[in-house]
C-alpha positions as CSV (number, residue, x, y, z in Angstrom):
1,X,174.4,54.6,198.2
2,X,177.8,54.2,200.0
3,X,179.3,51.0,200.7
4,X,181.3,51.1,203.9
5,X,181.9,47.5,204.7
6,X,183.0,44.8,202.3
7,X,183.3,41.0,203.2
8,X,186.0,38.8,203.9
9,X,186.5,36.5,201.0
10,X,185.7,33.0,201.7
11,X,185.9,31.1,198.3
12,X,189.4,29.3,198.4
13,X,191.8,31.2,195.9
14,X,190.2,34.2,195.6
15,X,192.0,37.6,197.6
16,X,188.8,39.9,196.8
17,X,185.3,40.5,198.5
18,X,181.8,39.4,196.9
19,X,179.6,41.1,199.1
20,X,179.5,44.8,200.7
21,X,177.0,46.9,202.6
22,X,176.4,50.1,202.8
23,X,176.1,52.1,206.0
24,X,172.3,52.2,206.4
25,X,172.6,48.1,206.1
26,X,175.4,48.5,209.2
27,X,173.2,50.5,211.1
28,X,170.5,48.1,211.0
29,X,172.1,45.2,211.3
30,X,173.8,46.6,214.4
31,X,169.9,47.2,215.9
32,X,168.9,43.7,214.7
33,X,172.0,42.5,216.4
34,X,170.4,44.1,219.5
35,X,167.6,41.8,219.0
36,X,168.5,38.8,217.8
37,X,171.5,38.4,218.9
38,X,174.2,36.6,216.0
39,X,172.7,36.7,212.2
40,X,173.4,35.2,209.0
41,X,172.2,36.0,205.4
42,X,171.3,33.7,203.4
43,X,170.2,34.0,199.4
44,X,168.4,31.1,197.7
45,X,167.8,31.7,194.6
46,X,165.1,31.2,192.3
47,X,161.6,33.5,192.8
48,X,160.0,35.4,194.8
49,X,161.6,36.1,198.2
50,X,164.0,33.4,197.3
51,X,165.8,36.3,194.6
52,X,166.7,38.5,197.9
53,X,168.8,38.7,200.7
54,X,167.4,36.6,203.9
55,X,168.7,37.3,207.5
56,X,168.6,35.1,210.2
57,X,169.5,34.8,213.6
58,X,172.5,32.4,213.1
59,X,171.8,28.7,213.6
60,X,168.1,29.1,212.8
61,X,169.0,28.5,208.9
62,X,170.7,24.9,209.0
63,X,173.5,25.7,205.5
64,X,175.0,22.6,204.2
65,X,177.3,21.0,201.0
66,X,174.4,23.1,198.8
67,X,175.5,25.9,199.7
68,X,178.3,28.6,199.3
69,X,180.3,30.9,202.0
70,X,180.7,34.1,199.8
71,X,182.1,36.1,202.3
72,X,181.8,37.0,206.2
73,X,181.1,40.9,207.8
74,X,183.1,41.9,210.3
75,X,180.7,44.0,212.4
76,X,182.2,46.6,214.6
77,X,181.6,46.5,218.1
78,X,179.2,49.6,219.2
79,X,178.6,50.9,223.3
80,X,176.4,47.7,224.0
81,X,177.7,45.0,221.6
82,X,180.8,43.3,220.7
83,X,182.2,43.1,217.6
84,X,180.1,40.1,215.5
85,X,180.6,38.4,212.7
86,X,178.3,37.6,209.7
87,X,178.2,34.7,206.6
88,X,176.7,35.4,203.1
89,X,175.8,32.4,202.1
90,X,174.3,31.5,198.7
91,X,172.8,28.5,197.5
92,X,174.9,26.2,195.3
93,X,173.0,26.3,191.8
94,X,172.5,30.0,192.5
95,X,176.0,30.4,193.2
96,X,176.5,29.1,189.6
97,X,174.5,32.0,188.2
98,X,175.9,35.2,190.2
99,X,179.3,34.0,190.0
100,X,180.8,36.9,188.0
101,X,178.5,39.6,189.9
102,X,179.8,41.9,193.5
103,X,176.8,42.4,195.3
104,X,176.0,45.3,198.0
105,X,173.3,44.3,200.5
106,X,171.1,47.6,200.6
107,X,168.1,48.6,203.1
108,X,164.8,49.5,201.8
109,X,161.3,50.7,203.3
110,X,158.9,47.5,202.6
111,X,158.2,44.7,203.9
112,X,159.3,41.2,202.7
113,X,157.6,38.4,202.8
114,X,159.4,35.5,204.5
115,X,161.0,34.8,207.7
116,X,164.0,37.4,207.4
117,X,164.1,39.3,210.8
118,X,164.3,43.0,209.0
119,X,160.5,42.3,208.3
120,X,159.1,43.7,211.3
121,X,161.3,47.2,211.3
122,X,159.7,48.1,208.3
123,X,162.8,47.3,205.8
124,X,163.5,44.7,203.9
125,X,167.1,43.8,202.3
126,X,167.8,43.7,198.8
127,X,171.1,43.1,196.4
128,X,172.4,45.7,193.7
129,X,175.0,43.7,191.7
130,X,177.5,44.6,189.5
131,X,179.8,42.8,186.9
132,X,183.6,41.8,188.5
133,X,186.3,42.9,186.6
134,X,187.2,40.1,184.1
């Protein structure tokens, strides 16, 4: 696993990023991109397909006061897109419960359950976390 792109930090007062991917996760978010045009993630919590990663095109997953911005991809622009950004959001009392964890968004082969749009490639996301520094 390499990470090659972390996140933007988005929680006020705090200078470090949350959330990185590594370059297989670029690489197909740069070809769901192609598809779908803008995306999101979005992780919910709780069981089930709620405990991983979801991706969306942006818009179709309304976020609101329960939720949290963890950070925002900068996605390079390739030969046929622009450069796009992406939100990580996290629900609120989730939020509570990673809050000392860095996540990196990996790819794996498998298929999710759920709406996320890596389903029908093959791949589904999932999160390794690791402790923050104290």
């Amino acid at each position: 696993m390499t990470t090659i792109l972390a996140s933007r930090p988005e929680i006020p007062g705090e200078d470090f990023s949350r959330v990185a991917m590594t370059d297989e996760t670029l690489e197909l978010l740069q070809k769901l991109r192609g598809i779908h045009g803008d995306l999101m993630f979005h992780l919910s919590g709780g069981c089930c397909d709620g405990s991983m990663p979801m991706c969306y095109p942006a818009g179709d997953f309304r976020t609101g006061a329960q939720d949290v911005l963890l950070g925002t991809f900068e996605l390079p622009a390739t030969d046929a897109l622009p450069t796009a950004e992406i939100g990580f959001w996290v629900g609120k009392p989730h939020f509570s419960y990673i809050r000392g964890s860095h996540i990196t968004l990996e790819v794996v082969d498998g298929r999710g359950a759920g709406f996320s749009v890596e389903t029908p490639e093959g791949k589904r996301f999932i999160m390794r976390s690791t402790l923050l520094p104290s």
